[in-house]
C-alpha positions as CSV (number, residue, x, y, z in Angstrom):
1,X,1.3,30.0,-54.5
2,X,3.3,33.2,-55.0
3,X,0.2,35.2,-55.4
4,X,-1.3,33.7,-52.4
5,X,1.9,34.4,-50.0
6,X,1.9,38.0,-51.2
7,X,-1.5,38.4,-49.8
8,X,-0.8,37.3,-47.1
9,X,2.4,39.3,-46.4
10,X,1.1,42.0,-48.1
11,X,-1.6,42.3,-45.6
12,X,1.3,42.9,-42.6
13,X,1.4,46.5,-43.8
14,X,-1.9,47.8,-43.8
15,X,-0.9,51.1,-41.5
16,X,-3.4,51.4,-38.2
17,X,-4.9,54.8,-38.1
18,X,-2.4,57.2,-36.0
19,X,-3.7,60.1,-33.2
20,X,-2.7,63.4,-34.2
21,X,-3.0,65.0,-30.1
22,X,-4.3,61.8,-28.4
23,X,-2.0,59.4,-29.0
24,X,0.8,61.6,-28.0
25,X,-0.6,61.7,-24.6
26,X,-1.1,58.4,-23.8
27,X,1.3,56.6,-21.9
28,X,3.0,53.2,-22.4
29,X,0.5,50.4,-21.5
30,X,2.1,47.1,-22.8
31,X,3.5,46.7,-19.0
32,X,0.1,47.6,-17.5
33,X,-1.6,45.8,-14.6
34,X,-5.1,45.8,-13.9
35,X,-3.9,45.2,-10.1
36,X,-2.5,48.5,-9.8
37,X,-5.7,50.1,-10.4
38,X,-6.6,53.6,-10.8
39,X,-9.8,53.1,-8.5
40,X,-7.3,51.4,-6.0
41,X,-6.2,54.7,-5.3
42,X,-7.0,56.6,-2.5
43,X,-10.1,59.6,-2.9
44,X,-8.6,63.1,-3.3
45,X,-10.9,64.8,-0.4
46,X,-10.6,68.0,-1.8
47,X,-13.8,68.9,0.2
48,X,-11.8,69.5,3.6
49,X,-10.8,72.8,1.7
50,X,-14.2,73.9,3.2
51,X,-13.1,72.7,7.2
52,X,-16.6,71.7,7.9
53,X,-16.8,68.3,9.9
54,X,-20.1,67.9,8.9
55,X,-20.1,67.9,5.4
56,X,-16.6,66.0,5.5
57,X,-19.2,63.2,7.5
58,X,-21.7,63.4,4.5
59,X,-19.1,62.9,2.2
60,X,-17.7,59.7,3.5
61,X,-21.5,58.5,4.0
62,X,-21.7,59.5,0.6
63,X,-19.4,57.6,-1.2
64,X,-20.1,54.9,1.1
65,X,-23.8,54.7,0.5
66,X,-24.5,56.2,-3.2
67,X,-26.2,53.5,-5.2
68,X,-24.5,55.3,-8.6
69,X,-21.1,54.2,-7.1
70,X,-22.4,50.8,-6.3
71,X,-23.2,50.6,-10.0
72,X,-20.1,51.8,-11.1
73,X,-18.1,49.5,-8.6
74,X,-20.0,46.3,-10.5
75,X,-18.8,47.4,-13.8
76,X,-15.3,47.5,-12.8
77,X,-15.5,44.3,-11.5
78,X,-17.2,43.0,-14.9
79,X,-14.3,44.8,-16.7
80,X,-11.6,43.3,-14.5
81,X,-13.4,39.8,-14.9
82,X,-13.0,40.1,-18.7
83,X,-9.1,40.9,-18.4
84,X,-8.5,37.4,-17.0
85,X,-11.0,36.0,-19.6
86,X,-8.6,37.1,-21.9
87,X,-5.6,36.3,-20.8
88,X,-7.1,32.8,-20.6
89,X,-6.1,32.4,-24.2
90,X,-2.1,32.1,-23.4
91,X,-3.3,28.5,-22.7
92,X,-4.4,25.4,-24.0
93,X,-7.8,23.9,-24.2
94,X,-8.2,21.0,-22.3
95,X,-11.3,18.8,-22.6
96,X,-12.0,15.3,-21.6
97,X,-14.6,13.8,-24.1
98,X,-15.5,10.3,-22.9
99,X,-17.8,9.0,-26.0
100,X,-19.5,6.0,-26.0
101,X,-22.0,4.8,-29.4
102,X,-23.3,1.7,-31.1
103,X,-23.7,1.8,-34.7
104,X,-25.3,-1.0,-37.3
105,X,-23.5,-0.9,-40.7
106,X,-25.8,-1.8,-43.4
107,X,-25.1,-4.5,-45.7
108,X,-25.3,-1.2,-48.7
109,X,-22.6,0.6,-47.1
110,X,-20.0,2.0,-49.3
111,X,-17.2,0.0,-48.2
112,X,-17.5,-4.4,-47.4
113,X,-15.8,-6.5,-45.1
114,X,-14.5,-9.8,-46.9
115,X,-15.1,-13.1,-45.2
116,X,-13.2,-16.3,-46.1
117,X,-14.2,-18.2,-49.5
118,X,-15.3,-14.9,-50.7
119,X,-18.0,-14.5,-48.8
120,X,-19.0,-11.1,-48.1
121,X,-20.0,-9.5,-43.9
122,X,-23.6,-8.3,-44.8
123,X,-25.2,-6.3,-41.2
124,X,-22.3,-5.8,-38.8
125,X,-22.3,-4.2,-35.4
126,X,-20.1,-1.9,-34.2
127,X,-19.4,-0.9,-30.4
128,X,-17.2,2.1,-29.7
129,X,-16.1,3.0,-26.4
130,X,-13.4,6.2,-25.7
131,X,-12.3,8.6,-23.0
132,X,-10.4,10.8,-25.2
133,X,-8.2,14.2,-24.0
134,X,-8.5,16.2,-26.7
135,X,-5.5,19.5,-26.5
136,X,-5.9,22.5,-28.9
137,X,-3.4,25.5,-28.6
138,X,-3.3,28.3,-31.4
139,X,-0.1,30.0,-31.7
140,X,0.0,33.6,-30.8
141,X,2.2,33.8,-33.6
142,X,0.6,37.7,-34.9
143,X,0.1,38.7,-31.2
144,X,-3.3,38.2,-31.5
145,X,-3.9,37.2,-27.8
146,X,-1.5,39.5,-26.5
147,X,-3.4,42.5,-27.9
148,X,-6.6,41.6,-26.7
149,X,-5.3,40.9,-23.4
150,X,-4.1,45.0,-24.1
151,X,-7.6,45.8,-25.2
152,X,-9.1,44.1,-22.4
153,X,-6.6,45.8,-19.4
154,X,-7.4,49.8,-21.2
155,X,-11.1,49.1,-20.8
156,X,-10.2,48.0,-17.4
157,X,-8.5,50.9,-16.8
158,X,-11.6,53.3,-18.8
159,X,-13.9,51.7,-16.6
160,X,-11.7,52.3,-13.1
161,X,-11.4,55.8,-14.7
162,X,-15.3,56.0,-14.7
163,X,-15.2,54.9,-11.2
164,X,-13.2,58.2,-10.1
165,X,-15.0,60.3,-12.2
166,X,-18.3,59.3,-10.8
167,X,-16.8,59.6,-7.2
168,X,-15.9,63.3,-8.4
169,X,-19.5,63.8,-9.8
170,X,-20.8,62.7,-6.4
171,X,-18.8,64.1,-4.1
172,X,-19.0,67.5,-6.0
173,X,-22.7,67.2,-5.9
174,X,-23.0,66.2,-2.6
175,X,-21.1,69.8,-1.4
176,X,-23.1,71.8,-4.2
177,X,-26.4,70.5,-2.4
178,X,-25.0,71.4,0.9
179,X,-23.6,74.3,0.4
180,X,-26.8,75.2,-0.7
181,X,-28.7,74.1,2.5
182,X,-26.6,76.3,4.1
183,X,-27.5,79.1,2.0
184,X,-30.8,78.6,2.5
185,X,-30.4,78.5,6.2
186,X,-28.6,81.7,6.6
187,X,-31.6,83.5,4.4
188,X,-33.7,82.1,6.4
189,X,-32.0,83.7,9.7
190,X,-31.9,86.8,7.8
191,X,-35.9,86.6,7.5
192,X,-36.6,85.5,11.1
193,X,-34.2,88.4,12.3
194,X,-36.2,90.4,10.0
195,X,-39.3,89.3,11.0
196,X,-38.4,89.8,15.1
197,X,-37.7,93.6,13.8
198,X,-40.6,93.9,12.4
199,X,-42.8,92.6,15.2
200,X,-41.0,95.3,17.2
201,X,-41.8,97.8,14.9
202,X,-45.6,96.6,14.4
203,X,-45.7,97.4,18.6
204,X,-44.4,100.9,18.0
205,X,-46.8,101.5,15.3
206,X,-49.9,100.0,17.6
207,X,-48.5,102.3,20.4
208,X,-48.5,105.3,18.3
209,X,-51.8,104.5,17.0
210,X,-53.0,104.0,20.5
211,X,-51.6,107.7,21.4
212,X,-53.5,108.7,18.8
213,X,-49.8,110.1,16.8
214,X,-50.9,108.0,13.4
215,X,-53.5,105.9,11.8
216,X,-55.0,102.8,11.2
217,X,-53.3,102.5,8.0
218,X,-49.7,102.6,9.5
219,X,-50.8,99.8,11.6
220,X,-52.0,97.5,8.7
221,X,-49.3,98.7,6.6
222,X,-47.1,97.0,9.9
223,X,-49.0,93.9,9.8
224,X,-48.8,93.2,6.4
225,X,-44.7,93.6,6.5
226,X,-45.0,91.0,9.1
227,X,-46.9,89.1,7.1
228,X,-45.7,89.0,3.9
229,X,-42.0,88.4,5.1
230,X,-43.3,85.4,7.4
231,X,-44.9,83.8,4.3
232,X,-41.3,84.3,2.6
233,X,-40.0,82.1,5.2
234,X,-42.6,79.5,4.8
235,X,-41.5,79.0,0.9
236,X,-37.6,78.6,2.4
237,X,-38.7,76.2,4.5
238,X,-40.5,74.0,1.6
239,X,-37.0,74.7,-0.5
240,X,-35.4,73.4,2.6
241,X,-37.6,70.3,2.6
242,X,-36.9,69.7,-1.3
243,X,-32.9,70.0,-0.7
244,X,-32.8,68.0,2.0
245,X,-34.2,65.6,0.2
246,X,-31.9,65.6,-2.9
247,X,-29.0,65.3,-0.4
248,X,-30.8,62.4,1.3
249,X,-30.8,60.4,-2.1
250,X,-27.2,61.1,-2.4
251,X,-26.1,59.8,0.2
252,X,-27.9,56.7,0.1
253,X,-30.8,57.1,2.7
254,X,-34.2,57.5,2.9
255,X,-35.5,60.9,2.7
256,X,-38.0,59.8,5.5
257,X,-35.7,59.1,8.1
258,X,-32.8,61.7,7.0
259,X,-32.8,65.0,8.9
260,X,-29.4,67.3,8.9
261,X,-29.4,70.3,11.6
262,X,-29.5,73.9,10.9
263,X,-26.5,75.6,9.4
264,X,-25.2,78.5,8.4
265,X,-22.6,79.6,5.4
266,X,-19.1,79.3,6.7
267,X,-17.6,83.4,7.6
268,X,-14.6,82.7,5.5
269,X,-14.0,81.6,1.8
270,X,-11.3,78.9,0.8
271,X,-8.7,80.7,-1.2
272,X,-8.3,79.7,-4.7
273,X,-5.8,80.7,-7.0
274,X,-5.5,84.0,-9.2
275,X,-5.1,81.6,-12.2
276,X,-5.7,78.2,-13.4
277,X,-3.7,75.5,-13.2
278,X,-4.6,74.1,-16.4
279,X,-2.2,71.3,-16.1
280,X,-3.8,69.7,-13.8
281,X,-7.2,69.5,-16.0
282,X,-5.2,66.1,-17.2
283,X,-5.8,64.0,-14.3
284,X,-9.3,64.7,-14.5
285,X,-11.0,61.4,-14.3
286,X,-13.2,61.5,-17.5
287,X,-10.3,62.6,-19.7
288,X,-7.8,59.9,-18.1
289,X,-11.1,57.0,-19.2
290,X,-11.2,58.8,-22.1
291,X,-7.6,58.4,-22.6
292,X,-7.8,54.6,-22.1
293,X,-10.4,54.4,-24.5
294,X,-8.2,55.8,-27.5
295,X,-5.6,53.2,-26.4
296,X,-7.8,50.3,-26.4
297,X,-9.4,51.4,-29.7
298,X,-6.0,51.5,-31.3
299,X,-5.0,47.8,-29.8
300,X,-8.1,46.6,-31.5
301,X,-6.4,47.7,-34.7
302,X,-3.9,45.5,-34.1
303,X,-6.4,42.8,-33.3
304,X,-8.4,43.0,-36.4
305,X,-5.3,43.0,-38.4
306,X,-4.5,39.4,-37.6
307,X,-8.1,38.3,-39.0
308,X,-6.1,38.6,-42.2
309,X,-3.2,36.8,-41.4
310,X,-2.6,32.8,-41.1
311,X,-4.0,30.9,-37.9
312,X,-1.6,28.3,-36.8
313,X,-3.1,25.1,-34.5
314,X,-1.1,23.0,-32.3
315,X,-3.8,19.8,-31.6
316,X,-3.6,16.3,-29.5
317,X,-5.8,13.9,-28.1
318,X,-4.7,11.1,-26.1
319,X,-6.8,8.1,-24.1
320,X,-8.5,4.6,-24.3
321,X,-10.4,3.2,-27.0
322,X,-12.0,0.0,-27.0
323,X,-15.1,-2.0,-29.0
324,X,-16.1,-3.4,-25.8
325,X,-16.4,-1.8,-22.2
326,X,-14.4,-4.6,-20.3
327,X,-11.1,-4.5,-21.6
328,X,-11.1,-0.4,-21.9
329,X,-8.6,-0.2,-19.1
330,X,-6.5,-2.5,-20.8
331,X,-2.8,-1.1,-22.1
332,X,-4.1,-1.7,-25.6
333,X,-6.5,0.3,-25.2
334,X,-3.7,3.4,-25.4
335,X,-4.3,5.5,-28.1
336,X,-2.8,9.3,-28.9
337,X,-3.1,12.0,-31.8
338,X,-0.5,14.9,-32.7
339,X,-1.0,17.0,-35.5
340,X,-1.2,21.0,-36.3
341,X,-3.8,23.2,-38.6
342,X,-3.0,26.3,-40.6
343,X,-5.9,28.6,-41.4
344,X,-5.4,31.1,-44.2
345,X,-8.1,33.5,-45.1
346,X,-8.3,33.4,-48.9
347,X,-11.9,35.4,-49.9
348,X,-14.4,36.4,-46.7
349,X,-16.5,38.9,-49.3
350,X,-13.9,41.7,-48.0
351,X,-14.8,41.5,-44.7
352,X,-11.8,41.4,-42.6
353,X,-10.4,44.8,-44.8
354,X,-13.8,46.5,-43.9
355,X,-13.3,45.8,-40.4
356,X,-9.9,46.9,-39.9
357,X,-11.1,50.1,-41.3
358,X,-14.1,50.3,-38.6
359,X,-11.8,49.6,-36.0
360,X,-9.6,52.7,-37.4
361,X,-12.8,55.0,-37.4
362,X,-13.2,54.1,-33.8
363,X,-9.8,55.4,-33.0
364,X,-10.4,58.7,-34.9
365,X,-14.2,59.0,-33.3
366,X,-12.5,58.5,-29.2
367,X,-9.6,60.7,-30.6
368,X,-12.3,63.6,-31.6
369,X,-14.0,63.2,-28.2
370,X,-11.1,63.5,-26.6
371,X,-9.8,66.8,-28.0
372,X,-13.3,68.1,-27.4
373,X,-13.5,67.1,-23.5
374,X,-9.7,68.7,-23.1
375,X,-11.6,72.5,-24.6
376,X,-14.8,71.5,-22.7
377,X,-12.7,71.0,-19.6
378,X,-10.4,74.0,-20.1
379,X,-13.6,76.0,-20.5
380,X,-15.4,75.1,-17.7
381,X,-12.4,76.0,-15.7
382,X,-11.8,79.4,-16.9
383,X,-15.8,80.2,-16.4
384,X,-15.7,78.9,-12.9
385,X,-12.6,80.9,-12.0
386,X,-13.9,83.8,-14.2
387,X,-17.2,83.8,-12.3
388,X,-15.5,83.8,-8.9
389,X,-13.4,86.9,-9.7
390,X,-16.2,88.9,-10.5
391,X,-18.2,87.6,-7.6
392,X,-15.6,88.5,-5.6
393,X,-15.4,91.7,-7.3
394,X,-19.7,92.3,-6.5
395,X,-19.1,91.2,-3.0
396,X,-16.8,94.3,-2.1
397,X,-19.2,97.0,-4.1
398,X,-22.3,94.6,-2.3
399,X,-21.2,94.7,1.4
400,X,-20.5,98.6,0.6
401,X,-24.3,99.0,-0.1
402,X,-25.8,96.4,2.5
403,X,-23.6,98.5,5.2
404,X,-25.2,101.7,4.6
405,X,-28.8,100.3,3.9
406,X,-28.3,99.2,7.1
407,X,-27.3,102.4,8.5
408,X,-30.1,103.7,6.5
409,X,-32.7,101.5,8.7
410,X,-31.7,102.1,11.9
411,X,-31.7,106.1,10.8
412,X,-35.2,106.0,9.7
413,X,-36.5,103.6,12.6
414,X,-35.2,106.4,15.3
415,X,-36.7,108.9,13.1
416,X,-39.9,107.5,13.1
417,X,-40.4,106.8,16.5
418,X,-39.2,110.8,17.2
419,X,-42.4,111.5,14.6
420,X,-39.6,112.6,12.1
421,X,-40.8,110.7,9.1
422,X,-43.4,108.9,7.9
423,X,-43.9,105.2,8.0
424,X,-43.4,104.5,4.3
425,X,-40.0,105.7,4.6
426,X,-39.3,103.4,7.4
427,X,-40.4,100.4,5.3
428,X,-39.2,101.2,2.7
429,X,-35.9,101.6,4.3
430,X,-36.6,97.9,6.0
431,X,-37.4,96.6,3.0
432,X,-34.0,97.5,1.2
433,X,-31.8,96.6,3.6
434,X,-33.6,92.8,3.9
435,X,-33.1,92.6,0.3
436,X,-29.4,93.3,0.1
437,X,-29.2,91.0,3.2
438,X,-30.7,88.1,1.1
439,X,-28.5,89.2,-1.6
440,X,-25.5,88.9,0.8
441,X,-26.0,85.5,1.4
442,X,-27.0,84.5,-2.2
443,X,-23.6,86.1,-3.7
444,X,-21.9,84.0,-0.7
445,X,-23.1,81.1,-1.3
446,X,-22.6,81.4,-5.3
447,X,-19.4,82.4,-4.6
448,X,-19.1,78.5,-2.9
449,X,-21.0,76.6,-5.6
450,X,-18.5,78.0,-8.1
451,X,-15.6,76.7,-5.9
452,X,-16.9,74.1,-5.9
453,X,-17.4,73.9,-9.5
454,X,-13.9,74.9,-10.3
455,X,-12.8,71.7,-8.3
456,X,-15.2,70.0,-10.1
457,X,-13.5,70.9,-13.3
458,X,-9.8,70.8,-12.3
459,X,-10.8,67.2,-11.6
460,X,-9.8,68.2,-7.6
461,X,-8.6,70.3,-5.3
462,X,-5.7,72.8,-6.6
């Protein structure tokens, strides 16, 4: 007896696997409530940085619409479902088990009913009827129940987490694909300007040609500017199509019927700061269901430890029983059971001790991933912010160059309409100052995604 109550006391101090850097971080959740949910909050609209009404209208349409949200939405519901499933063990089963049989005992049974004179009740009928209410209650005595109700509220909370973070994802691609749109549209305002000066050029060059002043060649040389830069418009517009698209999926619609207006990129950036805020990477949403994983992974230490421990059982039944069905209503018919059950665990092939020690490998595994999505979120931060400074950096020395290819266009356009140069310098000079145009409005609209990538990363806006 003393060997078997040190087992089983001995068992209260096998040590749960500690966190090193998670477990510092998480907070107190013994007090949680799933009804002060993290999705209950309200969305950060860090998009309204940008001050575009139209994109702050896809955005709501967005995270009304997205079917990935819809997804998401059901599994919180699941995992806030399971909460009160487990809290459902604080109370006692109840079951009402009316039972009702007819049994022949055979004159070989084990045990005989004596008659009078010694004579000896061979086959005998027997008639039960019952309408038992049988009670069970186990007594939490280990905290068993209360720590899977804990386990059961941090998955909650890991899965509302989820929620946010896919609200982020969306809303973050939602702007990326926009932004892009717009990019795309101001290019292609670059190439229709373009291709109106060049029509007004090919008329110069036929009316030189006509005077006689240059060749045919000049002319087709004209033509196929026009040309060429109208067929780069034509691939915009099928990248148009394709974005439009992806934007349409987002937001819940049918590509068919979805059309969004022309646009163009918005004049003035949205200011970000000279450094990052790396505190703020915290609140990110995947870390924070990260967080709540670690915390439910170390309650279900806890859980598994009490598979070693004692189970204590209150039990009761009380109801009618009767041997016919007439008099089953009858006050002697009254009939009640109390009673209690201890289980101990005495030899399960080591199987409780092996899963304690899985349950402490889970902790360690989340408290790994954890650590690596803080660096992974630290560095994606510091990229996008890095990125931005020396786009910003390119724009200056860019807008420098565009300026005087510019300059450089209208010289040589003046200069060939005098008969001061030849045509190939005035393409050539055309054709420069298109392509630092274009590059213009790529370097914008990079500078854009990676805002909105350094949101993205910060979790939200700064």
């Amino acid at each position: 007896m003393k060997g078997l109550l040190k087992y089983i006391f001995g068992a209260l101090t096998v040590g749960s696997t500690s966190l090193s850097y998670a477990q510092q971080t998480n907070p107190d959740t013994s007090n949680s409530s799933v009804s002060e949910s993290y999705s209950d909050r309200p969305v950060d609209e860090w998009w309204t940085v940008f001050k575009d009404p139209l994109l702050d209208s896809l955005e709501k349409t967005g995270l009304a619409n997205n079917l990935d949200l819809q997804e998401v939405v059901s599994r919180v519901e699941e995992a806030r479902t399971r909460v009160k499933v487990a809290e459902s063990y604080w109370y006692p089963s109840v079951r009402l088990t009316p039972y009702i049989a007819k049994q022949s005992l055979a004159p070989n049974r084990p045990t005989t009913i004596q008659l009078q004179e010694g004579q000896v009740l061979n086959r005998y009928m027997l008639n039960t009827y019952q309408v038992p209410l049988d009670v069970s209650y186990e007594v939490d005595i280990w905290h068993k129940v209360k720590n899977q109700v804990l386990t059961s509220q941090q998955l909650a909370e890991a899965t509302e987490a989820e929620y946010k973070a896919a609200q982020l994802t969306i809303t973050t691609e939602i702007a990326r694909i926009y932004l892009l749109l717009q990019s795309v549209d101001t290019e292609r305002q670059v190439l229709q300007q373009s291709i109106g000066l060049r029509d007004s050029t090919l008329q110069i060059v036929r009316a030189r040609y006509t005077a006689g002043l240059v060749s045919q060649m000049d002319v087709q040389r004209a033509d196929t500017e026009v040309a060429n830069t109208k067929f780069q418009l034509e691939a915009l517009n099928r990248s148009r199509m394709e974005v439009s698209m992806s934007l349409a999926v987002l937001l819940g619609v049918s590509p068919t019927d979805f059309k969004i207006r022309q646009g163009s990129l918005p004049v003035f950036l949205p200011h970000v700061p000279a450094t990052a805020p790396t505190d703020l990477i915290y609140r990110r949403p995947d870390l924070m269901q990260t967080e709540r994983m670690v915390a439910a992974a170390n309650s279900q230490v806890e859980v598994a430890k009490t598979a070693v421990l004692p189970r204590f059982n209150l039990i009761g039944s009380v109801g009618l029983t009767s041997r016919e069905l007439s008099p089953l209503l009858n006050q002697n018919s009254g009939t009640y059971l109390l009673g209690g059950t201890i289980s101990v665990p005495v030899f399960e092939g080591f199987r409780n001790k092996n899963n304690i020690v899985i349950a402490q490998q889970q902790v360690q595994t989340l408290n790994a991933t954890y650590q690596k999505r803080i660096l992974t979120a630290v560095q994606e931060a510091e990229t996008a912010l890095a990125n931005l400074q020396q786009l910003s950096q390119q724009a200056v020395i860019q807008q420098q160059a565009l300026e005087s290819a510019q300059k450089t266009r209208q010289y040589a356009r003046e200069l060939y309409v005098k008969g001061l140069t030849s045509f190939l310098e005035a393409v050539d000079a055309e054709r420069t100052a298109l392509e630092l145009e274009r590059q213009s409005v790529n370097l914008k609209g990079q500078q854009l995604l990676y805002t909105v990538a350094y949101i993205k990363a910060l979790g939200g806006s700064w």
